[in-house]
C-alpha positions in Angstrom: -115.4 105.5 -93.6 -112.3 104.2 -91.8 -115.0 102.2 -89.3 -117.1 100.9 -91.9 -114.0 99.0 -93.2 -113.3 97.4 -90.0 -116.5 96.6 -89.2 -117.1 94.5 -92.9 -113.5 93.1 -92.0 -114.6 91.8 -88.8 -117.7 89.9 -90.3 -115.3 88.5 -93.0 -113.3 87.1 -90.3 -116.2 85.3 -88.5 -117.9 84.2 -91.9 -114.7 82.6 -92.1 -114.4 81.4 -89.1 -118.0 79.6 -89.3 -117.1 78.4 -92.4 -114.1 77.1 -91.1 -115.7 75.4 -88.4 -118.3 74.0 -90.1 -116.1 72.6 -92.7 -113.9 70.8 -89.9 -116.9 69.2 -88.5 -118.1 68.2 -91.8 -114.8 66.3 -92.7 -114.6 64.9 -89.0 -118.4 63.4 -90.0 -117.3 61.7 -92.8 -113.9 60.7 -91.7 -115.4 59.0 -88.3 -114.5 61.4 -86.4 -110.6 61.3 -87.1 -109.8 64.6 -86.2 -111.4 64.5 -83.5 -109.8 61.5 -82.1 -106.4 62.9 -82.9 -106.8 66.3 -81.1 -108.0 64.2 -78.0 -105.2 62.4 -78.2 -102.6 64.8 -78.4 -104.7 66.9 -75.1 -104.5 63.8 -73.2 -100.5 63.6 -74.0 -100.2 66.9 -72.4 -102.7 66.4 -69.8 -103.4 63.0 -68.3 -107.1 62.3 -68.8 -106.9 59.8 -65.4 -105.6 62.5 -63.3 -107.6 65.8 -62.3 -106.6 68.9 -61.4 -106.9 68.9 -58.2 -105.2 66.0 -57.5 -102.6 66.6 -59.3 -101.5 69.7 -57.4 -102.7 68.2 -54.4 -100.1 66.1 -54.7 -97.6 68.5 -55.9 -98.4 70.7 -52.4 -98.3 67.6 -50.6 -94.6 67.0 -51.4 -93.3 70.1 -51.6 -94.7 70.7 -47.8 -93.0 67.7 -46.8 -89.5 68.2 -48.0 -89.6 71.3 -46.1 -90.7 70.1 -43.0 -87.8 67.2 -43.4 -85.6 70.0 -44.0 -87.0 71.7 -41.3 -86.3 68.5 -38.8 -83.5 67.9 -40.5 -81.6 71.3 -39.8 -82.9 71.4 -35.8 -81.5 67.8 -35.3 -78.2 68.9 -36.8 -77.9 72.1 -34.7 -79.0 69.6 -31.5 -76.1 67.7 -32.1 -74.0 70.4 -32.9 -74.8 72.0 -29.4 -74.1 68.3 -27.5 -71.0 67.5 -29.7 -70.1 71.3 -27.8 -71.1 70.2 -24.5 -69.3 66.7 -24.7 -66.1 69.0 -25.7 -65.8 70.8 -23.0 -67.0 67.7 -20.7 -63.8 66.1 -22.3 -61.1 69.0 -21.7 -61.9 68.8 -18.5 -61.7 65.2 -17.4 -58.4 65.9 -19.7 -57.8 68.3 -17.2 -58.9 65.5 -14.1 -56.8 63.0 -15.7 -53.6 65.0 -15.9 -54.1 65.9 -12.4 -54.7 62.9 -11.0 -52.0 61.3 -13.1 -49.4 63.9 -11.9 -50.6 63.0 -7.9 -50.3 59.5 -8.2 -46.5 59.5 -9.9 -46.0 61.3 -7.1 -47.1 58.3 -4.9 -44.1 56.1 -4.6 -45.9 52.8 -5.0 -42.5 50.8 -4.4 -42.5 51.8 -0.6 -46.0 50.4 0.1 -48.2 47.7 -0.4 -52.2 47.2 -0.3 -54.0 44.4 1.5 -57.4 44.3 0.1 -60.5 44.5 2.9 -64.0 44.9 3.4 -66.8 46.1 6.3 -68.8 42.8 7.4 -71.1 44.9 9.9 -71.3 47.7 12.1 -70.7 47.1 16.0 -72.3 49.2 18.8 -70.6 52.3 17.9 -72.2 52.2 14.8 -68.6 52.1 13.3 -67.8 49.3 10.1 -65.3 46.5 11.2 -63.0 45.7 8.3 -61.9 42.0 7.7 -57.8 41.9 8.6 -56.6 43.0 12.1 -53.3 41.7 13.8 -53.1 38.5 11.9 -52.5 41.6 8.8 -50.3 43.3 10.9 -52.4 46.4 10.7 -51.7 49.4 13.4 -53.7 51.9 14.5 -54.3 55.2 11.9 -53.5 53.4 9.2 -54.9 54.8 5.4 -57.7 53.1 4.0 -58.0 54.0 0.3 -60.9 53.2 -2.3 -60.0 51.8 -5.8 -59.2 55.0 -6.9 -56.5 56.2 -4.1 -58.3 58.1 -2.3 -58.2 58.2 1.7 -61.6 56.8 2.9 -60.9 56.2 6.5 -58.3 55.2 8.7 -57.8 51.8 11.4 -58.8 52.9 14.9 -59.0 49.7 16.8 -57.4 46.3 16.0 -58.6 42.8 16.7 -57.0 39.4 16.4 -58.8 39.0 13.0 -60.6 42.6 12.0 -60.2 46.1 12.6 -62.7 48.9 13.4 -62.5 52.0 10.7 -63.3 55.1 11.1 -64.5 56.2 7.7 -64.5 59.9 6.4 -68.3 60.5 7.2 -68.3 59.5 10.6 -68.3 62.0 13.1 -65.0 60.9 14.7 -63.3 61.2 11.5 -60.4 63.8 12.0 -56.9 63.7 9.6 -54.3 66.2 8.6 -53.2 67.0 5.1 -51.3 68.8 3.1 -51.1 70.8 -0.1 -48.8 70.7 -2.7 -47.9 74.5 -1.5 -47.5 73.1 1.7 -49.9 74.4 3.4 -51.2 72.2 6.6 -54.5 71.1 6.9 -57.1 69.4 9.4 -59.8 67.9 7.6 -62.7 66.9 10.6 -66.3 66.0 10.7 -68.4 67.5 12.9 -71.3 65.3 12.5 -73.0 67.9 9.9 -70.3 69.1 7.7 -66.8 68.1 6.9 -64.5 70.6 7.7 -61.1 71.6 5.8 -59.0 74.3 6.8 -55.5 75.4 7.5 -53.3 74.6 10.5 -50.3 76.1 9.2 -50.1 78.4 6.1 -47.4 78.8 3.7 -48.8 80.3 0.4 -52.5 81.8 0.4 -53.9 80.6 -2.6 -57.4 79.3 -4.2 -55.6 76.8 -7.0 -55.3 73.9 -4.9 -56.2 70.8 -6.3 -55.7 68.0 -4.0 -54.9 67.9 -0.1 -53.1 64.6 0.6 -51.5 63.1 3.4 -47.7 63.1 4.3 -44.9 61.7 5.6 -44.5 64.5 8.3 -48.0 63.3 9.8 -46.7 59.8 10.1 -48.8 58.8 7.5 -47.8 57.4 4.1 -46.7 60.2 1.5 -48.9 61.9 -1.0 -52.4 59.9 -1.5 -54.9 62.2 -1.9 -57.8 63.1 0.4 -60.0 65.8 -1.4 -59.8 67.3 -4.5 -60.8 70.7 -4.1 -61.0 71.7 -7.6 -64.6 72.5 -7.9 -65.1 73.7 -4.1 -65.5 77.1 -3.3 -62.7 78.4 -1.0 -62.3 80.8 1.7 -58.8 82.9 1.4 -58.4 85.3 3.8 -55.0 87.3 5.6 -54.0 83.9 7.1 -56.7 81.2 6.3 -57.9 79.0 3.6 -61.0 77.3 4.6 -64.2 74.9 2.8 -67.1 72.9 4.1 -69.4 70.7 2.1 -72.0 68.5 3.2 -71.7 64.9 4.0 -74.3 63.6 1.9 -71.8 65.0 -0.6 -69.0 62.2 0.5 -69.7 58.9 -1.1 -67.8 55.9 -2.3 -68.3 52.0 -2.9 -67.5 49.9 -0.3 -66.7 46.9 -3.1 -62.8 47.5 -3.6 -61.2 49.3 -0.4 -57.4 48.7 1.0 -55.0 49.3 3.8 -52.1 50.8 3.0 -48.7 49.2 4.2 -45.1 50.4 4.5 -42.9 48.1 2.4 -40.0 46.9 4.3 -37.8 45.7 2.0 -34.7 47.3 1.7 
């Protein structure tokens, strides 16, 4: 009994329905289609009539896909320049490091008791040694320093002329000069033609944290310009020893700025 009632409610319903229907299309007939063009409009609020589907997300996708990929980019170039602003850093601290060193040697140089005549090679005679502009009329002597723009001992005068010198520069064969550290341990820095050679002569501290050998006053040579810096060369400490070698393709410097040092003889 129970189902027969359900079943007469359902037709009711879609009797209804019909009727409903059918009246709708009835007063969309005689109103010229009114309703109709009202529901299509309110549809096409909603939903765009020039725009499909599949566009529409196609171009939803489309964005979506590339914001990430930007912020894929965008995150690897940040963590690039994290990773070089790391690397510059630590390049810094240690041309901090240089600079302090370098800045502590040269104080140390007593620039009021010497004076630099600026010189340069012009060609290379039979001995396949440069010749320096500057010889007597400079007063220049035999084993005197020649230093690049940065201080450095380069060379030294061998042989004087009226009017040039011959230098024997620090990748020559002949090239042979003591040193010392600021521990005071003597050196002998030579070129054997393959290598340049440091070692110790006489030893007064054995130690690895040298950063400079440099000439002195001892050696007849004017006091504390550096020769080598030995920071980032391996060293050889043993009972009595330090020792190093490097190659001499390793030893280079412009010839554009060089100068012989001069005792100042002003009192």
């Amino acid at each position: 009994m129970r189902d027969a009632n359900l079943t007469v409610r359902n037709y009711i319903i879609y009797i209804i329905f019909v009727f409903f229907s059918f009246s709708v299309m009835v007063l969309d007939f005689f109103s010229n289609q009114e309703i109709s063009t009202t529901i299509s409009k309110r549809i096409n609020f909603l939903v765009p009539s020039d725009i499909s589907f599949n566009e529409y997300f196609e171009f939803f996708n489309s964005d979506l896909f590339q914001t990430r990929n930007n912020l894929i980019n965008e995150n690897v170039r940040l963590k690039n320049e994290i990773l070089e602003l790391r690397e510059l850093r630590v390049e810094n601290d240690l041309l901090k490091e240089e600079l302090e060193a370098n800045q502590n040697l040269i104080e140390s140089v007593d620039i009021f008791n010497y004076f630099y005549i600026k010189t340069s090679p012009f060609m290379r005679n039979q001995e396949n040694h440069y010749l320096i502009s500057g010889g007597y009329d400079k007063n220049f002597v035999k084993n005197d320093i020649v230093v690049n723009e940065e201080g450095f001992v380069i060379g030294f005068v061998d042989k004087i002329f009226q009017n040039h010198s011959e230098v024997i520069f620090i990748y020559d064969s002949e090239f042979s000069m003591p040193a010392i550290d600021k521990f005071g341990n003597e050196y002998l820095v030579e070129n054997n033609g393959e290598e340049l050679l440091i070692y110790t002569t006489s030893v007064n501290e054995l130690t690895s944290n040298i950063d400079f050998i440099f000439t002195d006053s001892k050696f007849d040579q004017p006091s504390r310009f550096p020769i080598l810096s030995l920071n980032e060369i391996n060293l050889t400490v043993d009972e009595n020893k330090i020792s190093t070698s490097f190659e001499i393709e390793d030893v280079n410097f412009s010839f554009t700025d060089i100068y012989v040092v001069k005792a100042n003889d002003l009192p």
